[in-house]
C-alpha positions as CSV (number, residue, x, y, z in Angstrom):
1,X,-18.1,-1.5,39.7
2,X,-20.5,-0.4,42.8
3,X,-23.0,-2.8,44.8
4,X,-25.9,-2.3,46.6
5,X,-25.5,-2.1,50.5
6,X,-28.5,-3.0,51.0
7,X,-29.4,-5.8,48.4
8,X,-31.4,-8.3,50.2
9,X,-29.8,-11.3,47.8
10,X,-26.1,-11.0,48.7
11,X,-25.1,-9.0,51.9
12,X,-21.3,-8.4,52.0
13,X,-18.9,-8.8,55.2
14,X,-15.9,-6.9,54.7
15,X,-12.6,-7.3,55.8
16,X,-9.9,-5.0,55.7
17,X,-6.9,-6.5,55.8
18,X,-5.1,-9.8,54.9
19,X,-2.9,-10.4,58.0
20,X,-3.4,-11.8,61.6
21,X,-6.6,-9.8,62.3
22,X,-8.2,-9.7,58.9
23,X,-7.1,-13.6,57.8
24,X,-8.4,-14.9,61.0
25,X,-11.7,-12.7,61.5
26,X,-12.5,-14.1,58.1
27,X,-12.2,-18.0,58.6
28,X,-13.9,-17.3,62.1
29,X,-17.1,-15.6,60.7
30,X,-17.2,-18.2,57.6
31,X,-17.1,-21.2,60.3
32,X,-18.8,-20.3,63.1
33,X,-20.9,-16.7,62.2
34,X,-22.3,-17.5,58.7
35,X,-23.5,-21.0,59.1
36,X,-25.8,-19.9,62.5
37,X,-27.8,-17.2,60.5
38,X,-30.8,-17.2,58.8
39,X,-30.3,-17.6,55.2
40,X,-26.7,-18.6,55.2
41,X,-26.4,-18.7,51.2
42,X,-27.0,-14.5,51.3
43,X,-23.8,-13.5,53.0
44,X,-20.8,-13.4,51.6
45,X,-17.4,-12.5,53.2
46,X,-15.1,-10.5,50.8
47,X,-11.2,-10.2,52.3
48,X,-9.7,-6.9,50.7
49,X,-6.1,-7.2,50.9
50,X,-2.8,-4.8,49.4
51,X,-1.4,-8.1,49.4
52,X,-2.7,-11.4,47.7
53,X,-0.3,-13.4,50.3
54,X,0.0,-13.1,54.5
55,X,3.1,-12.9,55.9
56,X,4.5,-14.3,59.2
57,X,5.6,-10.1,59.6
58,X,7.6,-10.6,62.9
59,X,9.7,-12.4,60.9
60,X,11.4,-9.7,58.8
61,X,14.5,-9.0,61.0
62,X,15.7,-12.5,59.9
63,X,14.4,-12.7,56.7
64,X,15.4,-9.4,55.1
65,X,18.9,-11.1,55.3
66,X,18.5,-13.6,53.3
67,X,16.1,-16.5,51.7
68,X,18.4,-19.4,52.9
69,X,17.5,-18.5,57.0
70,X,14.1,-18.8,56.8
71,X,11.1,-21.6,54.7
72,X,10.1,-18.9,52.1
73,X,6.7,-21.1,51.3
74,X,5.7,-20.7,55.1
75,X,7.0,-17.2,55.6
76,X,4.4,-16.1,52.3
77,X,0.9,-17.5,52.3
78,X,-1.4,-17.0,49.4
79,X,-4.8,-15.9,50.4
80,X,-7.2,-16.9,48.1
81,X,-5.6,-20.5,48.7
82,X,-6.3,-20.6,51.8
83,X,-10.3,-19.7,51.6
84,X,-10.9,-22.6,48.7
85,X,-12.1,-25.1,51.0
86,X,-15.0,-22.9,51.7
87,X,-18.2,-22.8,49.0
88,X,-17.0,-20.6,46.5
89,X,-20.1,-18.3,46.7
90,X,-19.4,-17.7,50.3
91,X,-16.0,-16.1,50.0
92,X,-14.4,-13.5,47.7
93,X,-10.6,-11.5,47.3
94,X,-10.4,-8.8,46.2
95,X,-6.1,-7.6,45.3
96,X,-6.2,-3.8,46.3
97,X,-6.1,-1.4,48.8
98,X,-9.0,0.6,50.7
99,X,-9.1,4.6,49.5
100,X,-12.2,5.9,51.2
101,X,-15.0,4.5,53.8
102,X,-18.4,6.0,53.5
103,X,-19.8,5.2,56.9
104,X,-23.1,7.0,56.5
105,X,-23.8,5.1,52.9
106,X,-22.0,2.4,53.8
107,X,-19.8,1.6,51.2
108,X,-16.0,1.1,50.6
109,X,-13.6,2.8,47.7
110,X,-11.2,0.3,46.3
111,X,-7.8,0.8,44.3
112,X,-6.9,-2.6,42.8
113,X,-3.7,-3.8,41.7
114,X,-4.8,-3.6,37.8
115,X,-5.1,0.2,38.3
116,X,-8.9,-0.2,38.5
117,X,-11.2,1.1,40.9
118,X,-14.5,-0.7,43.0
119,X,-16.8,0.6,45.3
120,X,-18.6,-2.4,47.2
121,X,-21.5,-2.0,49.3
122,X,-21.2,-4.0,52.8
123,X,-23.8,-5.1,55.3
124,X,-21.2,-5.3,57.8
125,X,-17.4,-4.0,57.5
126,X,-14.1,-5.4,59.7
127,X,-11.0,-2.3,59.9
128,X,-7.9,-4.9,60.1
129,X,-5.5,-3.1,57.6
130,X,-2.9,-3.2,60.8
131,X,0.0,-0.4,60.0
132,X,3.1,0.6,58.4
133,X,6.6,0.1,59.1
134,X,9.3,3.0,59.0
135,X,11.4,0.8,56.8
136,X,10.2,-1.0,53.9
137,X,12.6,-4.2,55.0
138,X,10.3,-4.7,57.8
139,X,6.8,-5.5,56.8
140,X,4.2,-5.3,53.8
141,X,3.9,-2.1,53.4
142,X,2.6,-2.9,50.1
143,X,2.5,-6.2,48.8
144,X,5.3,-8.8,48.3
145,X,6.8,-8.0,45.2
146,X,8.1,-4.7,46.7
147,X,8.9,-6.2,50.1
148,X,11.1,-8.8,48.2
149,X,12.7,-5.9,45.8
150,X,13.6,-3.8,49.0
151,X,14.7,-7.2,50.3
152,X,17.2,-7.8,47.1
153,X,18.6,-4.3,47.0
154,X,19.6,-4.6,50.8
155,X,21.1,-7.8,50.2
156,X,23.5,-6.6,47.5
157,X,24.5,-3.7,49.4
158,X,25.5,-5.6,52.8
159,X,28.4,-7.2,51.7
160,X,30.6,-3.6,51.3
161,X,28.8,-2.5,55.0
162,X,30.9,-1.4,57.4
163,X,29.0,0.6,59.5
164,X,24.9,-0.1,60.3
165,X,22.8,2.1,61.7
166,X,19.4,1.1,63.1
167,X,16.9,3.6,65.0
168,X,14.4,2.5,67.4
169,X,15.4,0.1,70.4
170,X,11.7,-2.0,70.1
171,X,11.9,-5.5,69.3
172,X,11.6,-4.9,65.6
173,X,15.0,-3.0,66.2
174,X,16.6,-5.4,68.4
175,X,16.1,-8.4,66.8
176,X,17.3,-7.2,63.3
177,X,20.3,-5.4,64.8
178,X,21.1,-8.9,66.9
179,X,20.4,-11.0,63.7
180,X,22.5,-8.8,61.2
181,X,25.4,-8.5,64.3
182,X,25.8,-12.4,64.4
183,X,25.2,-12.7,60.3
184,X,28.1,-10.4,59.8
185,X,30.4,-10.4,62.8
186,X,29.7,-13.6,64.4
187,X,29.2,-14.0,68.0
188,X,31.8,-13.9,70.8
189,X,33.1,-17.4,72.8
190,X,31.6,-18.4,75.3
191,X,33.2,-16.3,78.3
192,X,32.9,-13.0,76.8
193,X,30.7,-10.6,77.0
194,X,32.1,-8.5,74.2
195,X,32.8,-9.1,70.8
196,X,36.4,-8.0,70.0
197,X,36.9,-5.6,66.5
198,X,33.9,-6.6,64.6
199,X,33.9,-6.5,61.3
200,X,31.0,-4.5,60.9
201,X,29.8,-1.3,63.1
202,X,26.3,-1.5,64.0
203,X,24.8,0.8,66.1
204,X,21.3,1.0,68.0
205,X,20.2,4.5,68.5
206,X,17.4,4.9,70.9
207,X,15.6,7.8,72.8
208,X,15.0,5.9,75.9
209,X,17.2,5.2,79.0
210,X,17.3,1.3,78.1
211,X,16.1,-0.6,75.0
212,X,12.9,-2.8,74.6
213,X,11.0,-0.3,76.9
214,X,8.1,-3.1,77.4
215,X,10.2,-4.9,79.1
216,X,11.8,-4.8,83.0
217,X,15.6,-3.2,83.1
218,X,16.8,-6.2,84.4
219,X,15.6,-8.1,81.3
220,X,16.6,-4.6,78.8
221,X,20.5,-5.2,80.5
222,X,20.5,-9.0,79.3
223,X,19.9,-8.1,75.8
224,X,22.4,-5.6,75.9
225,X,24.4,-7.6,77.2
226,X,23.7,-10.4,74.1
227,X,24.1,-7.5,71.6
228,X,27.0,-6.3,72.7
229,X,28.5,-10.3,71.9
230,X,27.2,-10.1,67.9
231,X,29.4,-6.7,67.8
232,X,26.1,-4.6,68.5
233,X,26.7,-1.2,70.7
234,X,23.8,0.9,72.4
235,X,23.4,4.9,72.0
236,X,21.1,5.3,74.6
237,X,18.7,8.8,75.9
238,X,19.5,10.2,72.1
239,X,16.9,11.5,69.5
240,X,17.4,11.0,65.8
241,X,17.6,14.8,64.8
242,X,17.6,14.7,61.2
243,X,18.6,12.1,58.3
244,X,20.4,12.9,55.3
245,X,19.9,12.5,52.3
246,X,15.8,12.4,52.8
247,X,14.6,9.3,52.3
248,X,17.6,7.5,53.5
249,X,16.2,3.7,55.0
250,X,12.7,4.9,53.7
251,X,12.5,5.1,49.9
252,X,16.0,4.3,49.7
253,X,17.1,1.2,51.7
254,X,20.5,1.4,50.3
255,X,21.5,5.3,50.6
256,X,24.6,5.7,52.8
257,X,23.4,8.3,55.5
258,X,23.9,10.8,58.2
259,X,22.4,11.1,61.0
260,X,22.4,14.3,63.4
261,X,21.1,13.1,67.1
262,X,19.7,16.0,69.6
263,X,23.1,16.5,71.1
264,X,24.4,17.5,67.6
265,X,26.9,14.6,67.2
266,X,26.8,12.8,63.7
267,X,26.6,9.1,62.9
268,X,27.7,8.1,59.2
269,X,25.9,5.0,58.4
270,X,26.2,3.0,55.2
271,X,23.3,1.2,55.9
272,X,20.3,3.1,57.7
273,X,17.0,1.2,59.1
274,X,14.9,3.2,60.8
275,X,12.8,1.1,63.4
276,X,10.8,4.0,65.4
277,X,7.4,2.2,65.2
278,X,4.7,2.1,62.8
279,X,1.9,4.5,61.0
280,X,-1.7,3.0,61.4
281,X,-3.1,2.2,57.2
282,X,-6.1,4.6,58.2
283,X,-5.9,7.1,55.5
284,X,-9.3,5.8,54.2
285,X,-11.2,6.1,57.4
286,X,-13.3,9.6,58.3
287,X,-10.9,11.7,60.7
288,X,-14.1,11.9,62.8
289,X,-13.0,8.0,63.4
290,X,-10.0,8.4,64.1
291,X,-8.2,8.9,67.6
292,X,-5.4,11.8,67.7
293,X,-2.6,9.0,67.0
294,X,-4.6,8.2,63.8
295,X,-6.0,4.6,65.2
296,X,-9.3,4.0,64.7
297,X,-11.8,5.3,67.6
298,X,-12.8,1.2,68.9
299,X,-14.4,0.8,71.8
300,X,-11.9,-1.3,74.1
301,X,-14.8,-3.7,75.3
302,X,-16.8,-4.8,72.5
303,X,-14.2,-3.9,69.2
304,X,-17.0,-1.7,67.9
305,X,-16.8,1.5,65.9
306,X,-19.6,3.1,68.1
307,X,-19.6,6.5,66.0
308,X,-19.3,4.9,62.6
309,X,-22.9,3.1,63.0
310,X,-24.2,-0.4,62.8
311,X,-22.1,-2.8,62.7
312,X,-18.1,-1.1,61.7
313,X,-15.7,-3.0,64.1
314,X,-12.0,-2.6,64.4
315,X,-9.0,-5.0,65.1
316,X,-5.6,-5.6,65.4
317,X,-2.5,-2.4,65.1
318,X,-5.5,0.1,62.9
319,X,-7.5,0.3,66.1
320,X,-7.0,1.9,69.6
321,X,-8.7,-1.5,71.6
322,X,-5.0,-2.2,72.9
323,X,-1.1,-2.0,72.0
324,X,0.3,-3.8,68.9
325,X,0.6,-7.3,69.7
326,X,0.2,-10.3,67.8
327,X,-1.0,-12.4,70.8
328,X,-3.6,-9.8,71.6
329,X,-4.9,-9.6,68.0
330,X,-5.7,-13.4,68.8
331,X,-6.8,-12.9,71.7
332,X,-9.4,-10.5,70.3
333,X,-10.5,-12.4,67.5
334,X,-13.7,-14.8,69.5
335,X,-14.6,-11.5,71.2
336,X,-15.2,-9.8,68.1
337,X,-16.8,-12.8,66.1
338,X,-19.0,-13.2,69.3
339,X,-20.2,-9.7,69.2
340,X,-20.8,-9.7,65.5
341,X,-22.8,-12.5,65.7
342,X,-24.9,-11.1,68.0
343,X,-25.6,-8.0,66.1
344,X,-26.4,-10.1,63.2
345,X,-28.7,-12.5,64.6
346,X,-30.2,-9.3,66.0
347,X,-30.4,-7.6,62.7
348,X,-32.1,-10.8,61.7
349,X,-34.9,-10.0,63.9
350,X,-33.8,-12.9,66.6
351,X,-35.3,-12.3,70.2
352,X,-32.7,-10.3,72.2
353,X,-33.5,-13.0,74.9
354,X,-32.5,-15.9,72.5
355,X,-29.0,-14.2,71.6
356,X,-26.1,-14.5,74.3
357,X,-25.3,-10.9,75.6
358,X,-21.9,-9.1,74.4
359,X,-18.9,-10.5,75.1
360,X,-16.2,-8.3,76.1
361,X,-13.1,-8.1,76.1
362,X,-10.0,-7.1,78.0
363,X,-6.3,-6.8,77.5
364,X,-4.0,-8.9,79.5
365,X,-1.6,-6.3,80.0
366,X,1.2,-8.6,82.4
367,X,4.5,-8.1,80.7
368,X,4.8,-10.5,77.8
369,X,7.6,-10.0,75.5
370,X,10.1,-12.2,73.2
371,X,13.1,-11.0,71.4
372,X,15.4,-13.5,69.9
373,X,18.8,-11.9,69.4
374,X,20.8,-14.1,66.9
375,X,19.8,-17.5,66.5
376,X,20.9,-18.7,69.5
377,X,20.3,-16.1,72.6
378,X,16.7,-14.3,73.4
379,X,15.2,-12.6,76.5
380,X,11.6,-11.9,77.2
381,X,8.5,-12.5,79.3
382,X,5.1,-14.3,79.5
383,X,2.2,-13.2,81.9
384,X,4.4,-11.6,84.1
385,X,7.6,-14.0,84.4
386,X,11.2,-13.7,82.9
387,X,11.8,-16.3,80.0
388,X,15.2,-18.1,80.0
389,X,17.3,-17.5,76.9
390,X,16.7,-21.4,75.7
391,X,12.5,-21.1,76.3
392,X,12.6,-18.0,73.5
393,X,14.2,-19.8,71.4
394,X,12.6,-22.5,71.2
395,X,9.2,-21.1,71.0
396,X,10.3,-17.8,69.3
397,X,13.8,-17.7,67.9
398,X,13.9,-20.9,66.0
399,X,12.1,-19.6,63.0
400,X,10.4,-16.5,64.1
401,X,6.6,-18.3,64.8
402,X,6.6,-20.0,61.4
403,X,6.1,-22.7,63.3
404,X,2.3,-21.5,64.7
405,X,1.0,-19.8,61.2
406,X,-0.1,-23.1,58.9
407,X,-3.0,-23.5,61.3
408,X,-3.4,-19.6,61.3
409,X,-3.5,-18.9,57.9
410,X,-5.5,-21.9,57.1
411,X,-7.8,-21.4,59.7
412,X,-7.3,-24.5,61.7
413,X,-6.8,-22.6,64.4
414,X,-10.4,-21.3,64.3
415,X,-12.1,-25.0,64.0
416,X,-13.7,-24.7,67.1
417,X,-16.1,-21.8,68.3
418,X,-14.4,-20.3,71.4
């Protein structure tokens, strides 16, 4: 199936991407970008997603351990549920996963879930397909069916763990090492700062001289410090060498495993997650797009593609605007929609006098950080000040931000033009 970029009865908006950028640039254009045009009726916004449900993805390092911790109808969202209040002509999902952008024709190459292929014109295009965890316990790297197998399989080999293994000392890492320590080994009385002969070994390997590296030492210590109470220790200043078997915490989430650090010691895990990061989902974009560390080339001010043409924007972890963040993906969201707008009206043939100049935008880049660790303890930071252990827990380490993504996902949170 192909359509027409350039059919003047339908012109497409498409969005790559079904979580926090993609979900959210979509409800903002329909409410605020859409209605303000000329011709409303002719655009329609068409969400493209791997996955037909969103996912609340911070939430993995609790919810990988079981479906009892967490509120399994708010942690998975369906998508196309949450666009039916808008007029069915005006929205459009389509299950499958971006293979190829043609920027100069502008068009986009679709697998979909049935096997099939579609190749769908756009008018203007969104890049929100965000990026890919090392370990398939720790986002949706596909869709949900294979996050909730990789789930399963994990589950039923815990129970006979005696030794974990986890790489990567970001959040990601620390949080599902703290919530697996005090899941299996509990967490030490109040007026000790170690947990005596845990029942499980778990062991956070990292390459950097303290963990959570966007944090301040002082702040890195304290979490040690709460680790080491759920039976957590800390290898610190010690690359991952080599894992074996290959694919060990990768295709395997269940494979017993080796690993050989730089130093040439060996760590026998029989659970291995490696949490060293993600991979941008750019495979389908031009290299000529693309930054060295595979992002997409987004100019930091205005979240355009500049070298991909007319209006090819970029959000959220695909593009190279700012650092992975879920707070700055928000953030971003009215500066993009404003700035899209105002290319559209343009396109339109508006005055350039009677349309509001860019908007641009710029990162807040005070420290602002929080990792629960366990369901009771966190550290972190917000705009520059420490957090105390109670105030992450409450906003974070209750239930992971569950709390925040009804309004999200629904698009309340968009109601009002900003």
């Amino acid at each position: 199936m192909e359509s027409d970029p350039s059919s003047v009865s339908q012109r497409n908006f498409i969005v790559l991407g079904g979580s926090y950028g993609g979900v959210s640039t979509a409800h903002y254009l329909l409410k605020h970008v859409v209605p303000s045009l000329p011709n409303p009726e002719s655009y329609q916004v068409i969400v493209v997603s791997a996955s037909s449900r969103a996912m609340c993805r911070p939430a993995c390092p609790r919810a990988l351990i079981s479906d009892d911790l967490l509120p399994q109808g708010k942690l998975f969202v369906s998508i196309p549920k949450a666009f039916e209040p808008y007029a069915e002509s005006s929205f459009r999902f389509v299950h499958g996963t971006a293979t190829n952008l043609d920027h100069i024709n502008r068009t986009i190459s679709i697998h979909l879930v049935n096997n099939g292929t579609e190749k769908i014109g756009f008018y203007a295009l969104i890049i929100a397909t965000g990026a890919s965890t090392p370990s398939p316990l720790l986002g949706l790297n596909h869709d949900e069916e294979f996050l909730r197998l990789n789930w399963v399989a994990f589950r039923k080999s815990l129970p006979n763990a005696r030794s974990i293994v986890i790489a990567g000392s970001g959040p990601a890492g620390i949080e599902t090492a703290g919530e697996l320590g005090e899941y299996l080994n509990g967490r030490a009385g109040w007026f000790r700062s170690k947990l005596a002969n845990p029942k499980v070994t778990i062991t956070v390997v990292t390459a950097g001289s303290k963990i959570l590296p966007a944090l301040r030492p002082a702040i890195a210590e304290k979490a040690e410090t709460y680790l080491s109470q759920v039976g957590v220790s800390v290898i610190k200043n010690r690359r991952e060498k080599s894992v074996s078997p290959n694919g060990a915490g990768t295709d395997d989430v269940t494979a017993k495993a080796t690993l050989t650090l730089d130093d040439g010691k060996t760590l026998d895990a029989d659970l291995y997650i490696p949490a060293t990061g993600t991979s941008p989902n750019t495979s389908f974009v031009h290299q000529g797009l693309l930054t060295a560390h595979k992002l997409v080339d987004t100019n930091p001010s205005t979240l355009r593609v500049d070298q991909a043409g007319p209006r090819i924007y970029a959000v959220g972890d695909a593009a190279s605007y700012a650092r992975p963040a879920v707070h700055v993906i928000l953030a971003a969201i009215p500066v993009l929609c404003a700035n899209i707008k105002r290319d559209l009206l343009l396109a339109a043939g508006k005055d350039s006098a009677s349309v509001s100049e860019d908007r641009l935008f710029k990162e807040d880049t005070r420290e602002t950080q929080m990792v629960p660790i366990g369901k009771g303890k966190g550290v972190g930071a917000a705009m520059g000040y420490q957090m105390p252990s109670f105030l992450v827990w409450l906003i974070k380490g209750r239930d992971y931000w569950l709390w925040t993504t009804g309004n999200l996902w629904s698009g309340k949170q968009w109601a009002k033009e900003s």
